[in-house]
DOVEX-180578 format. One record per residue: x, y, z of N, C-alpha, C in turn; residue in three letters; residue number from 1. Coordinates in Angstrom, 2 decimals. Layout:
! DOVEX-180578
[rec [X,Y,Z],[X,Y,Z],[X,Y,Z],"ALA",NUM]
...
//
This chain:
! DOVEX-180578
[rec [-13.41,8.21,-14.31],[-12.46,7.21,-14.78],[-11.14,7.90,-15.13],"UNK",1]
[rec [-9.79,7.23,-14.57],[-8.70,7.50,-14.86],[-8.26,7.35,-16.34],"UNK",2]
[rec [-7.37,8.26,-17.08],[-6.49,8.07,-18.24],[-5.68,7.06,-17.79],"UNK",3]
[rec [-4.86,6.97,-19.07],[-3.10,6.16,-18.39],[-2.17,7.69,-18.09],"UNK",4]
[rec [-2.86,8.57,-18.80],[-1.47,9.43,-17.71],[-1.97,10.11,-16.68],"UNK",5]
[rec [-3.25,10.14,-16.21],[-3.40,9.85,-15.06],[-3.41,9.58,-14.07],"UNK",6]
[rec [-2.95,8.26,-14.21],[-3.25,7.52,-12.95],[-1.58,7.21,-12.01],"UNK",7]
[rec [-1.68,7.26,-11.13],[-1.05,7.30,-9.99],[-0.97,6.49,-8.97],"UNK",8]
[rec [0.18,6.45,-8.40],[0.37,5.02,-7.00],[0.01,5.74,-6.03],"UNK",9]
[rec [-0.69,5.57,-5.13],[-0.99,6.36,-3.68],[0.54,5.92,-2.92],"UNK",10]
[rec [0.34,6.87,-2.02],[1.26,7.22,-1.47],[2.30,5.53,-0.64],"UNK",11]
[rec [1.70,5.09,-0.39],[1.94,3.89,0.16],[3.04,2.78,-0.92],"UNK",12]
[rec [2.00,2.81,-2.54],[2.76,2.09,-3.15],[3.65,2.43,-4.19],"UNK",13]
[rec [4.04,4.08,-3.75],[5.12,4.84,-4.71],[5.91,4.97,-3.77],"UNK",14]
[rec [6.14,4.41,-2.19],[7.36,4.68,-1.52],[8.93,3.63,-2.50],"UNK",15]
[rec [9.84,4.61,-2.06],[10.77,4.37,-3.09],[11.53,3.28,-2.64],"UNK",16]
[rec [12.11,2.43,-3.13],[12.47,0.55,-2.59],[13.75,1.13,-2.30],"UNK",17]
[rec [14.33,0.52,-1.37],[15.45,1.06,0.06],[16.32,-0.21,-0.43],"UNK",18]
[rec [17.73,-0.16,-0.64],[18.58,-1.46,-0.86],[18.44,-2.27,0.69],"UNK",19]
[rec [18.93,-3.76,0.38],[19.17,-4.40,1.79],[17.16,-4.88,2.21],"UNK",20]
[rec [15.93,-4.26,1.74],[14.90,-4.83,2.31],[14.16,-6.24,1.71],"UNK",21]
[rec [13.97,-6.80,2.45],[13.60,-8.10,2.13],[12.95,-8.81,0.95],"UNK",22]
[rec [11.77,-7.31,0.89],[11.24,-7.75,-0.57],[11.93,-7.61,-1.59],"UNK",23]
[rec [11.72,-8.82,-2.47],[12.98,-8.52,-3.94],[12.09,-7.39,-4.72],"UNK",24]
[rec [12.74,-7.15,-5.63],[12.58,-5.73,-6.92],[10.80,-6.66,-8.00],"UNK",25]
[rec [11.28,-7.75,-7.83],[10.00,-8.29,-8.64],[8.36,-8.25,-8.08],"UNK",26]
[rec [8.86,-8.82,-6.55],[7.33,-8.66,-5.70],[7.33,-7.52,-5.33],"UNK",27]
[rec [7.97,-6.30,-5.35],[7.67,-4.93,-5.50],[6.93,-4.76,-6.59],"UNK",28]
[rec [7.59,-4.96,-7.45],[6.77,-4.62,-8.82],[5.70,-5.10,-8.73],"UNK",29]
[rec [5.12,-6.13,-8.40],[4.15,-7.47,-8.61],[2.83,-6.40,-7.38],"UNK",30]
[rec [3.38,-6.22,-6.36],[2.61,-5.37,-5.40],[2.06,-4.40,-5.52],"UNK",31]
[rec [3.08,-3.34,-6.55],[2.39,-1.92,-7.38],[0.91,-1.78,-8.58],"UNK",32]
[rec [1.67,-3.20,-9.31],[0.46,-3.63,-10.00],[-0.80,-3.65,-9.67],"UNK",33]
[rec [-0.67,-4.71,-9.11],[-1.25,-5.46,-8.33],[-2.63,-4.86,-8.05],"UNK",34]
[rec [-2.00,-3.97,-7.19],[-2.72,-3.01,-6.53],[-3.34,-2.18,-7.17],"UNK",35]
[rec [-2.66,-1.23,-8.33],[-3.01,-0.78,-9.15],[-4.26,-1.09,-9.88],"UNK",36]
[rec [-4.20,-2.49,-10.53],[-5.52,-2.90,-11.11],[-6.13,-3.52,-10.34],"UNK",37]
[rec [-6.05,-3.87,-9.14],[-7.59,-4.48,-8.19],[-8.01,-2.89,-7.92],"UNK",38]
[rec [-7.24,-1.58,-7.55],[-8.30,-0.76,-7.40],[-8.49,0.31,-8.72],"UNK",39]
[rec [-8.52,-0.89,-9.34],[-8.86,0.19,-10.82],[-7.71,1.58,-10.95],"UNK",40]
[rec [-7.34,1.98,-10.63],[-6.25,2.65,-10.89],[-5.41,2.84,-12.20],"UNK",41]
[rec [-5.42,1.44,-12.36],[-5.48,0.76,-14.13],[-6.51,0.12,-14.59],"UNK",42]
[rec [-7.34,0.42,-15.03],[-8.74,0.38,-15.70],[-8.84,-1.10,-16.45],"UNK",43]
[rec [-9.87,-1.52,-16.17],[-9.98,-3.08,-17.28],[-10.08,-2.58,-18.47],"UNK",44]
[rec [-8.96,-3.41,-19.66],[-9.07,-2.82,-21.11],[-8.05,-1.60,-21.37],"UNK",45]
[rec [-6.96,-1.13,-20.51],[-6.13,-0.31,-20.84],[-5.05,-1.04,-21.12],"UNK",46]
[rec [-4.44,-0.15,-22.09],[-3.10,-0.46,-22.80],[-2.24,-0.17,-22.37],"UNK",47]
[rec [-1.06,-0.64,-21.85],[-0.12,0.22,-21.85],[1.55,-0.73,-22.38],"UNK",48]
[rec [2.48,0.53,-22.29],[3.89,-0.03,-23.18],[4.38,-0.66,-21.56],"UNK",49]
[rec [5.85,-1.66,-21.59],[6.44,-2.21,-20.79],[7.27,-0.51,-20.53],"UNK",50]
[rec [7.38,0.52,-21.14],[8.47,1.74,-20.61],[7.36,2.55,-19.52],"UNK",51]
[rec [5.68,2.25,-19.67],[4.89,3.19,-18.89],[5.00,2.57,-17.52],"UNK",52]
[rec [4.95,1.15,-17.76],[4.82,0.31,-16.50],[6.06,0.75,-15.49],"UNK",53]
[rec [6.99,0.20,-16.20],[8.32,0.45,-15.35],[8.41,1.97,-14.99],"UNK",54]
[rec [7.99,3.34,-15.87],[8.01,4.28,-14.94],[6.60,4.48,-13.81],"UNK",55]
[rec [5.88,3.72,-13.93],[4.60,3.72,-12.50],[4.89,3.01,-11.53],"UNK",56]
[rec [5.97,1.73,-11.22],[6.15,1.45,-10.20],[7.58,1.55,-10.09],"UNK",57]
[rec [8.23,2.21,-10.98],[9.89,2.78,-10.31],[10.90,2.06,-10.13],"UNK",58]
[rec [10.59,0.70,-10.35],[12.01,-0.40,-10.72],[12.13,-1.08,-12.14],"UNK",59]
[rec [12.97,-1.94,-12.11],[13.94,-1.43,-13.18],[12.72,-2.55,-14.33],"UNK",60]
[rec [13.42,-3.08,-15.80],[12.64,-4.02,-16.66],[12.67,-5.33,-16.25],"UNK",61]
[rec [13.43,-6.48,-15.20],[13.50,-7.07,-15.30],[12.10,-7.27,-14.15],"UNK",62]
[rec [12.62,-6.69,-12.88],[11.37,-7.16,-12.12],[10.11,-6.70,-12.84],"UNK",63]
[rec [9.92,-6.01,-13.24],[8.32,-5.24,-14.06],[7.93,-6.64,-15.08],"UNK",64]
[rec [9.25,-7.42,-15.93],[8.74,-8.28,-16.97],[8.39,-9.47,-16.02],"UNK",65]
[rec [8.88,-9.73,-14.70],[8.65,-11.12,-13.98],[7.39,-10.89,-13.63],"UNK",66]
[rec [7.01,-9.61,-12.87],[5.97,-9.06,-12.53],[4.62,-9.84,-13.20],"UNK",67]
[rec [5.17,-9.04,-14.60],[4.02,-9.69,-15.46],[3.30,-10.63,-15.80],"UNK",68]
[rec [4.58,-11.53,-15.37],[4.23,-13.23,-15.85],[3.17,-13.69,-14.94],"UNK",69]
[rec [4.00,-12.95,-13.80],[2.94,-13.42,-12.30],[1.44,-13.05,-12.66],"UNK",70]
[rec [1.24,-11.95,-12.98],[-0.21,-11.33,-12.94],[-0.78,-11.88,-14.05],"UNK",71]
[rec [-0.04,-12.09,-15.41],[-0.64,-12.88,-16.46],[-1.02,-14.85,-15.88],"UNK",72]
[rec [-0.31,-15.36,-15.53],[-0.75,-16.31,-14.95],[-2.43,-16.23,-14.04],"UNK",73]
[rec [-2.16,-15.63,-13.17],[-3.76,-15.23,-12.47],[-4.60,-14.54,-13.27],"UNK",74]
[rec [-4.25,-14.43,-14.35],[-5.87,-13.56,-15.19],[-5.92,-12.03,-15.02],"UNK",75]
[rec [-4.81,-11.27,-14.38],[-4.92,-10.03,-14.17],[-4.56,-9.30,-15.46],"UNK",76]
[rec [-3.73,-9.86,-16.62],[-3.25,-8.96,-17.45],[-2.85,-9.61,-18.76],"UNK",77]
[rec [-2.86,-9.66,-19.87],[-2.98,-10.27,-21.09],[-1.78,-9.55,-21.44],"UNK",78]
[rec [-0.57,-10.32,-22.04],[0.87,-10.01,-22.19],[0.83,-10.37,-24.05],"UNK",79]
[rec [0.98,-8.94,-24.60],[1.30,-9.03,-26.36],[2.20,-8.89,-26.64],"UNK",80]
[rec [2.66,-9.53,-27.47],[4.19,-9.40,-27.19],[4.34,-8.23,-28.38],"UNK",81]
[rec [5.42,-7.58,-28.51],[5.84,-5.79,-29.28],[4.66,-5.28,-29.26],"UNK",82]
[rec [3.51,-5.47,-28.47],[2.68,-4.61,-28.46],[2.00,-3.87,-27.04],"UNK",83]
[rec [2.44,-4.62,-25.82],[2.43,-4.14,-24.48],[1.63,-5.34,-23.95],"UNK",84]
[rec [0.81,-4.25,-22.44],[-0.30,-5.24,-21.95],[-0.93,-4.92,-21.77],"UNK",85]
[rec [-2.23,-5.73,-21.58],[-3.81,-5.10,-21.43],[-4.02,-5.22,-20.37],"UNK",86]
[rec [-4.94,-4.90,-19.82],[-5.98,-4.78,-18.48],[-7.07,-6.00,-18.40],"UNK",87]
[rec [-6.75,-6.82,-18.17],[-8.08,-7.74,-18.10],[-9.33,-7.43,-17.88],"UNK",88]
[rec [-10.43,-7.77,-18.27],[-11.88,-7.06,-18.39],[-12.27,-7.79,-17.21],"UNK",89]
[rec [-13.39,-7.62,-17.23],[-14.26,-8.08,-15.80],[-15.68,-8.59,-16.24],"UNK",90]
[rec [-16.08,-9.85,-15.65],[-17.33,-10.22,-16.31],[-18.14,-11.05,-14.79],"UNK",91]
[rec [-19.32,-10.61,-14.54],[-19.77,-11.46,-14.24],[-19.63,-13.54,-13.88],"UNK",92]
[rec [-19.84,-13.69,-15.19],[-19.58,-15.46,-15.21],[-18.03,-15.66,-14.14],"UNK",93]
[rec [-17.18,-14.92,-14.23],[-15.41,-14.93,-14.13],[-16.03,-14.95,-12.62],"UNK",94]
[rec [-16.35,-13.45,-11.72],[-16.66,-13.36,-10.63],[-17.66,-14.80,-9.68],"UNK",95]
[rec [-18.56,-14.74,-10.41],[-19.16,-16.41,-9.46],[-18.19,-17.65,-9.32],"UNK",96]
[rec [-17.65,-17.55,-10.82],[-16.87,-18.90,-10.57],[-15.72,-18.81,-9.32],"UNK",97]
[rec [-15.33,-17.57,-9.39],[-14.21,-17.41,-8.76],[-14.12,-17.47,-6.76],"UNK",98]
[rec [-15.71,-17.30,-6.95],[-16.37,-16.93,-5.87],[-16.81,-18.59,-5.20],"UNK",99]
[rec [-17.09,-19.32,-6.53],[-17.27,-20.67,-6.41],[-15.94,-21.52,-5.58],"UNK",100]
[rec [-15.08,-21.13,-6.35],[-13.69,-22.07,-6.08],[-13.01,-21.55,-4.17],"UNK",101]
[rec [-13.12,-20.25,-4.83],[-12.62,-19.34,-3.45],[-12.92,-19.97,-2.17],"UNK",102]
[rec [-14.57,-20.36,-1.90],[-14.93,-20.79,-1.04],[-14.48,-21.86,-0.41],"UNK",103]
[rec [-14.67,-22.71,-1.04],[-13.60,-24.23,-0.62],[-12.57,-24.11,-0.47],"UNK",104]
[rec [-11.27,-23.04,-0.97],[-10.48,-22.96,-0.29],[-10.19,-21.99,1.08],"UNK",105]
[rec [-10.94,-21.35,0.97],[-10.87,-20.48,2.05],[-11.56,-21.61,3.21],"UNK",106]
[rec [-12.18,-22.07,3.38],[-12.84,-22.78,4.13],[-11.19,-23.83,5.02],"UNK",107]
[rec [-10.86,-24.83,3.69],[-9.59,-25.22,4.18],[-8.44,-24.75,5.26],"UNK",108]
[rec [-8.09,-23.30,4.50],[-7.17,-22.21,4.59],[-7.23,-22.05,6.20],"UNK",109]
[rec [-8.89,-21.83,6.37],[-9.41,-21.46,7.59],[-9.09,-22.05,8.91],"UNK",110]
[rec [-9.83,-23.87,8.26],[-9.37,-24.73,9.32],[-8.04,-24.99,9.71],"UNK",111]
[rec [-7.21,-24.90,8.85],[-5.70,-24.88,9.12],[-4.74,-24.45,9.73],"UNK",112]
[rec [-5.59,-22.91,9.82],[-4.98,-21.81,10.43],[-5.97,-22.57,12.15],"UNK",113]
[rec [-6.71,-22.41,12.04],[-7.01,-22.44,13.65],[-6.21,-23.64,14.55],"UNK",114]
[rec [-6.19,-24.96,13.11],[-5.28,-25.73,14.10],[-3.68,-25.32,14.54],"UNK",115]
[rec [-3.17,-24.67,13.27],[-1.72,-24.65,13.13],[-1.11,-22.85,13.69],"UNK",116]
[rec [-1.96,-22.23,13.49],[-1.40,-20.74,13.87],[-0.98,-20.38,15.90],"UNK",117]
[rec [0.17,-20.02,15.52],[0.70,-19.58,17.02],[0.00,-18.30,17.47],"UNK",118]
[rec [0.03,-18.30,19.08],[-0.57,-17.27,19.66],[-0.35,-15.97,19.08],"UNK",119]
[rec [1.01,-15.79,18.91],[0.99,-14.48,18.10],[0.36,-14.28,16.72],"UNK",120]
[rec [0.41,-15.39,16.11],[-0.33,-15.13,14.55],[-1.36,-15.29,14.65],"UNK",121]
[rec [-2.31,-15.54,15.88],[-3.64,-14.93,16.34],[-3.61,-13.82,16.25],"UNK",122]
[rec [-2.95,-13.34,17.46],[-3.26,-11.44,17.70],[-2.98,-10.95,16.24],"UNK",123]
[rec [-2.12,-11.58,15.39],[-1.99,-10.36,14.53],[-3.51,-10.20,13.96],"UNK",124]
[rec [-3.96,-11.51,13.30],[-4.70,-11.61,12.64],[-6.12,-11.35,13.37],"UNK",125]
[rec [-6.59,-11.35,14.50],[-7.25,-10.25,15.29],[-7.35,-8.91,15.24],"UNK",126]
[rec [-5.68,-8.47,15.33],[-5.69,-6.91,14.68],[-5.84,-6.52,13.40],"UNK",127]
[rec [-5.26,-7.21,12.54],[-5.70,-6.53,11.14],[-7.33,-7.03,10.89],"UNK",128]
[rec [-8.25,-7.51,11.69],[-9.61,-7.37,11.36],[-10.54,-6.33,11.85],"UNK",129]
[rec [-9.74,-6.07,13.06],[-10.33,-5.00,13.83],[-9.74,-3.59,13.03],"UNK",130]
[rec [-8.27,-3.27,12.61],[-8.27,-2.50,11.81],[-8.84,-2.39,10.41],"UNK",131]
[rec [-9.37,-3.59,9.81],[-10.34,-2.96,9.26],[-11.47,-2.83,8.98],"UNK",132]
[rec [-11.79,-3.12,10.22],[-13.65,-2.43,11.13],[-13.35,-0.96,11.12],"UNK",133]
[rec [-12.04,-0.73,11.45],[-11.78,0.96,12.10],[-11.57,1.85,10.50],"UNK",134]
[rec [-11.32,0.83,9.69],[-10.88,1.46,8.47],[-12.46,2.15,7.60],"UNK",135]
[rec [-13.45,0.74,7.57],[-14.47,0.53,7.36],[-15.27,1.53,8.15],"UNK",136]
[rec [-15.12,1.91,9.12],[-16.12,3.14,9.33],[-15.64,4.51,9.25],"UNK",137]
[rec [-14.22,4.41,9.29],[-13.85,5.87,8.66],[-13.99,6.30,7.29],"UNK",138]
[rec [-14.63,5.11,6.60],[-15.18,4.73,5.08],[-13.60,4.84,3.91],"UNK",139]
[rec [-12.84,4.90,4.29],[-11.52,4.23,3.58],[-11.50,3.32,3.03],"UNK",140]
[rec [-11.88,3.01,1.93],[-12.14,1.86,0.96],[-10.45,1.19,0.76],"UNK",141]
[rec [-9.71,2.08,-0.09],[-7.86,1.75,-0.04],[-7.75,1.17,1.21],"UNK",142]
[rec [-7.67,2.12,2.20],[-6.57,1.09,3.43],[-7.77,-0.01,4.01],"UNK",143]
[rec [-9.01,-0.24,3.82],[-9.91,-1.19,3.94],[-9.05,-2.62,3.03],"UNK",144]
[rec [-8.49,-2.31,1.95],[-8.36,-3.45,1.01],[-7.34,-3.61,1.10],"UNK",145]
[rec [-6.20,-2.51,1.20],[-5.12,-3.01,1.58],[-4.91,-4.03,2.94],"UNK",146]
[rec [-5.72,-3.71,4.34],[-5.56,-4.82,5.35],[-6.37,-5.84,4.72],"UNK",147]
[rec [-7.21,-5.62,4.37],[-7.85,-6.90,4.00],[-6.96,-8.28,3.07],"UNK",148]
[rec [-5.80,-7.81,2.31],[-4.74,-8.18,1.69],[-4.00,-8.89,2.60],"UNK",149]
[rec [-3.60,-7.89,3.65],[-2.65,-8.36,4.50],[-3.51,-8.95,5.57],"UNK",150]
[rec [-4.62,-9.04,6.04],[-5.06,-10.18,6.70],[-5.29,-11.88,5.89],"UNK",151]
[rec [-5.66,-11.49,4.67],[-5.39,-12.90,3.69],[-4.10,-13.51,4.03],"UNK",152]
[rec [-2.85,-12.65,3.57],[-1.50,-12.83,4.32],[-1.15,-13.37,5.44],"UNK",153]
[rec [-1.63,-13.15,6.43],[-1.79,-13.50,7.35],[-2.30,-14.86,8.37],"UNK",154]
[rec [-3.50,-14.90,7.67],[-4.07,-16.38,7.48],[-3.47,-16.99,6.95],"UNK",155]
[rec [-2.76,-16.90,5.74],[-2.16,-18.05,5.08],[-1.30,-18.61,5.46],"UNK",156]
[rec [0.11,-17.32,6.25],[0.84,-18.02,6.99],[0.72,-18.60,8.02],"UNK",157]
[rec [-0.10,-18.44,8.71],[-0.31,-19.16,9.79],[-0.69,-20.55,9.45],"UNK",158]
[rec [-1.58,-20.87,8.33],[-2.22,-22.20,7.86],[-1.26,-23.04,7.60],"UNK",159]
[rec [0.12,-22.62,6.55],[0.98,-23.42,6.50],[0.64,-24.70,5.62],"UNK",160]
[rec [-0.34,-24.19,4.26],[-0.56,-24.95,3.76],[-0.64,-24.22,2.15],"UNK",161]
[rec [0.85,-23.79,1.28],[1.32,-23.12,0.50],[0.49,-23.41,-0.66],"UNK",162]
[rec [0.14,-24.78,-1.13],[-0.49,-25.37,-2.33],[-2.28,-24.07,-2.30],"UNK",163]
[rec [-2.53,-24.43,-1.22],[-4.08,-23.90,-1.01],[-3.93,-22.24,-1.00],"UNK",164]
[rec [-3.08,-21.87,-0.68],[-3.01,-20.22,-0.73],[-2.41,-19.80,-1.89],"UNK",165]
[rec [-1.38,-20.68,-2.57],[-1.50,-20.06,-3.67],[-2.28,-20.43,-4.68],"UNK",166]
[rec [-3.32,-20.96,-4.31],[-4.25,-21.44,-5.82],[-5.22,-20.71,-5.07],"UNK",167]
[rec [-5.63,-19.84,-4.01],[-6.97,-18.68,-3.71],[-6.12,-17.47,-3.76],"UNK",168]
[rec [-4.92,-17.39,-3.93],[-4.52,-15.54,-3.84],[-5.05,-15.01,-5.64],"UNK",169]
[rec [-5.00,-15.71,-6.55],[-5.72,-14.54,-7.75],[-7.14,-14.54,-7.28],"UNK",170]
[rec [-7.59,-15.47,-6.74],[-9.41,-15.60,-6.42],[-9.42,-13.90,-5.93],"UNK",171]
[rec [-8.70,-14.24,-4.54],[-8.83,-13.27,-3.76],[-8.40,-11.77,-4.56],"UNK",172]
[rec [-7.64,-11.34,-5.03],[-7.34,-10.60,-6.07],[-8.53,-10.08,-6.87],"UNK",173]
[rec [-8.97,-11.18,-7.38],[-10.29,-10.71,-8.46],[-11.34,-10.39,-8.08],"UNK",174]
[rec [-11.57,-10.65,-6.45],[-12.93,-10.37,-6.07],[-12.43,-8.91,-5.65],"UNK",175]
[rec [-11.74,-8.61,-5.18],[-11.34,-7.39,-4.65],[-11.33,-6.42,-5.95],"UNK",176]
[rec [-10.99,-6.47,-6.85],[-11.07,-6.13,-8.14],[-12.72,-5.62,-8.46],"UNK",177]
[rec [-13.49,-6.53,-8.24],[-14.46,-6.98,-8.63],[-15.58,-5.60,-8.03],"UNK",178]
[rec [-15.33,-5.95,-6.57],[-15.36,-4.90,-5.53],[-15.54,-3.23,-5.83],"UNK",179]
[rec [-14.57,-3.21,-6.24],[-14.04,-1.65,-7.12],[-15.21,-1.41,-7.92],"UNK",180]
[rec [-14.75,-2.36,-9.24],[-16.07,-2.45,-10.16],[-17.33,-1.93,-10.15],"UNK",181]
[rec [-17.60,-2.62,-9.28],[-19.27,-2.66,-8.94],[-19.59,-1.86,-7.60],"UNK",182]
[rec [-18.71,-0.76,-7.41],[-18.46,0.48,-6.16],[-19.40,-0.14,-5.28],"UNK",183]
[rec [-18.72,-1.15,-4.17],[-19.58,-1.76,-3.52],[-18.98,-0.79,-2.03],"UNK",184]
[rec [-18.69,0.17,-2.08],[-18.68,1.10,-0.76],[-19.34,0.89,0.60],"UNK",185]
[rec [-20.73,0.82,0.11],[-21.64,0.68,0.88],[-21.76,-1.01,2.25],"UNK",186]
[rec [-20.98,-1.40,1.33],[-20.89,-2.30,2.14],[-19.53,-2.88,3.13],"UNK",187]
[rec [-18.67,-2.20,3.31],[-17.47,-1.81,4.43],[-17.93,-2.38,5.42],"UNK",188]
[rec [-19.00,-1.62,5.88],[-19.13,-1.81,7.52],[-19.82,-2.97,7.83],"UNK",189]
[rec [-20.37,-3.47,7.27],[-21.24,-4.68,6.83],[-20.05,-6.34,6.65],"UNK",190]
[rec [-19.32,-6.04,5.83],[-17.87,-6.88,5.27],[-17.18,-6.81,6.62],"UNK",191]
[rec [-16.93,-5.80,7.19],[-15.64,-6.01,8.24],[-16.08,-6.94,9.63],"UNK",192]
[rec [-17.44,-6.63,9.57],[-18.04,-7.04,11.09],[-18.12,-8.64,10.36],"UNK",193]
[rec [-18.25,-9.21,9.19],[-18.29,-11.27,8.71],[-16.63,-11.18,9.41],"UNK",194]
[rec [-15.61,-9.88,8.96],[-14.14,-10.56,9.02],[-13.53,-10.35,10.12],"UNK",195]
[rec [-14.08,-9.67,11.23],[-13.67,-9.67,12.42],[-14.34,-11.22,13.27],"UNK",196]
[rec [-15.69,-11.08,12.88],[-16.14,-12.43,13.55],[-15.16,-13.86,13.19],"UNK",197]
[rec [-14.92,-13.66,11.45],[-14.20,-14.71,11.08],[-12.60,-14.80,12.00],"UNK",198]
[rec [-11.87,-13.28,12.15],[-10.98,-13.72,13.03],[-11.07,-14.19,14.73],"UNK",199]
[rec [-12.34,-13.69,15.15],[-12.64,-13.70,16.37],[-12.50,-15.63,16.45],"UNK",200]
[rec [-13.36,-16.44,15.67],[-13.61,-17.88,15.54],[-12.01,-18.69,15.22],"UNK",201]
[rec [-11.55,-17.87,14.13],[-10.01,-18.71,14.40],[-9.10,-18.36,15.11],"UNK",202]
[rec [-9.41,-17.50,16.42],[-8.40,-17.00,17.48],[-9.08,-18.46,18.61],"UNK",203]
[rec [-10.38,-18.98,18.33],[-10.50,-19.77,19.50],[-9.93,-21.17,19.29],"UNK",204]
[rec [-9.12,-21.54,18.41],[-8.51,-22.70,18.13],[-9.17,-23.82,17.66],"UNK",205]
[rec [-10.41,-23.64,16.72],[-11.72,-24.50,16.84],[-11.79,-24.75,15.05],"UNK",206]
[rec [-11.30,-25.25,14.72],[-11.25,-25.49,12.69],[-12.81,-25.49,12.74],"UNK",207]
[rec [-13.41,-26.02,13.25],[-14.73,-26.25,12.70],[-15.66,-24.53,12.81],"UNK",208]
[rec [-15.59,-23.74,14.09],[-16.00,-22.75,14.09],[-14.95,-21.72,12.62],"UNK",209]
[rec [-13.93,-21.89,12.63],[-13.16,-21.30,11.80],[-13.79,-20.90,10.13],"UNK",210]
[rec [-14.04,-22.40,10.05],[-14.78,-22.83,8.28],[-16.14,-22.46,8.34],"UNK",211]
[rec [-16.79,-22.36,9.70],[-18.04,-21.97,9.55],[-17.84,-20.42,9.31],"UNK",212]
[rec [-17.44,-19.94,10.15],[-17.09,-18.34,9.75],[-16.96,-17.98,8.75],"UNK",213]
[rec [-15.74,-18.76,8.28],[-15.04,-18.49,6.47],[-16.41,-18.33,5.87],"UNK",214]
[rec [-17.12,-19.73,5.99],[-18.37,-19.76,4.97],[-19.09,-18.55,4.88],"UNK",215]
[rec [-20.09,-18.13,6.01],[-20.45,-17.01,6.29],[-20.11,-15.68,5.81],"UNK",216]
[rec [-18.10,-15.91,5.94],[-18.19,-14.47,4.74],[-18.05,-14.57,3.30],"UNK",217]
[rec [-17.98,-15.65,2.83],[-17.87,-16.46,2.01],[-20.13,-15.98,1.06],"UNK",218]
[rec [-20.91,-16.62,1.63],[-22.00,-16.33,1.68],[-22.41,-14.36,1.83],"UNK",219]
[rec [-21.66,-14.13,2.85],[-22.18,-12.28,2.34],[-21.26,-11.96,1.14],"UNK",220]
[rec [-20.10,-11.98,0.87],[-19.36,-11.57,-0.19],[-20.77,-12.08,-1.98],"UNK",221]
[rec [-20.68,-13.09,-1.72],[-21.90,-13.85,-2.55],[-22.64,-13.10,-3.05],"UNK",222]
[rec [-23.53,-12.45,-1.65],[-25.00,-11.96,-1.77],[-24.53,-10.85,-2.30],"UNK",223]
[rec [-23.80,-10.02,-1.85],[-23.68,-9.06,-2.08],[-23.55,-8.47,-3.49],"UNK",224]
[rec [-22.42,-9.71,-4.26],[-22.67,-9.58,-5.47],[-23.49,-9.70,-6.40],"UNK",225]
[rec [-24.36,-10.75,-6.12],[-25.27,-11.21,-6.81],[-26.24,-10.05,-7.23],"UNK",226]
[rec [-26.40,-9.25,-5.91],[-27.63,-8.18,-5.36],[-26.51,-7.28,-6.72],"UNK",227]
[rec [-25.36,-6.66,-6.58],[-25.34,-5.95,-7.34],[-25.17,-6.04,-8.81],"UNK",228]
[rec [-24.91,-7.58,-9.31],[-25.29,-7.78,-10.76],[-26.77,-7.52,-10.60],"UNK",229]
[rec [-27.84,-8.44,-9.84],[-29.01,-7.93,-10.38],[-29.31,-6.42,-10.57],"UNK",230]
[rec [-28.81,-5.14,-9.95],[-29.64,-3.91,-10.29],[-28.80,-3.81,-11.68],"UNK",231]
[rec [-27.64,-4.00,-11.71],[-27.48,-3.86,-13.24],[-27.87,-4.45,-14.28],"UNK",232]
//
């Protein structure tokens, strides 16, 4: 387990923000986090000041305080005021429910995308499943979760249905979180082959094969957890 002075942005999310690029200074910030505590990096239950934050992801107080709001809204981070922020804990009950809700929207998300996504926002979303099959057996857990992020991304835009993706992106967030937690490693290669099939089904333009897929990974994500609350 990491300290707070410890812990560190991998290389990816300490590249330094370039003027003129698209993303604003806040969803930078929001991304460093982010990331940070779904892969534990920032520990559930750590403290830290608004001066530690802003020097771990390298922009300035204002995006770091918007940041916050964002991640406090989704349950990622408990905001005290003159006293910093916490790390949200992790519980069981939190994970099913979340796992509960997730499903139905992902299912939606799913069908949406197969009716509404263009040929190209197929292939993408083809490739980022297959990259992370390739990620998943080189056993890369990080760049496993990072595409896995950006294939969520991906799907969503293509679905074109903003209300439903943003009420599953903390879901999605927390299970990934969750993930970490409960060092579910072992199961990569297992996970990528539900999310390649799932993209394989919404590349054929078919909502109904689409939601069945979703379900399916929807159902291993499930088991999987369940299996690892029970040994604990």
């Amino acid at each position: 387990m990491r300290s707070n002075e410890e812990t560190q942005l991998s290389p990816e999310m300490d590249a330094r923000v370039q003027p003129g690029v698209a993303t604003s200074l806040s969803e930078t910030a929001y991304r460093r986090l982010e990331e940070a505590i779904v892969t534990l990096s920032l520990r559930p239950g750590a403290v830290l000041t608004e001066a530690q934050l802003i020097d771990l992801v390298g922009v300035g107080r204002t995006p770091v305080r918007e940041a916050l709001i964002r991640l406090a809204q989704q349950g990622l981070v408990d905001i005290l005021p003159r006293k910093g922020v916490v790390v949200t804990g992790i519980n069981a009950i939190d994970i099913m429910a979340a796992l509960d809700a997730r499903e139905v929207l992902e299912r939606l998300i799913a069908s949406d995308a197969a009716k509404r996504a263009s040929p190209r926002e197929r292939i993408v979303i083809i490739e980022k499943a297959r990259a992370m099959r390739a990620a998943a057996e080189a056993g890369d857990a990080n760049a496993y979760m990072r595409l896995d992020k950006e294939l969520d991304a991906a799907v969503a835009t293509a679905a074109r249905s903003p209300y439903a993706t943003r009420a599953v992106e903390p879901l999605q967030a927390l299970i990934r979180r969750a993930w970490y937690y409960f060092e579910r490693e072992d199961d990569l290669v297992p996970a990528a082959a539900h999310h390649v099939a799932f993209a394989q089904a919404l590349a054929t333009e078919d909502p109904a094969a689409a939601s069945a897929a979703s379900d399916a990974l929807m159902q291993h994500l499930r088991a999987g957890m369940l299996a690892t609350l029970g040994r604990d």
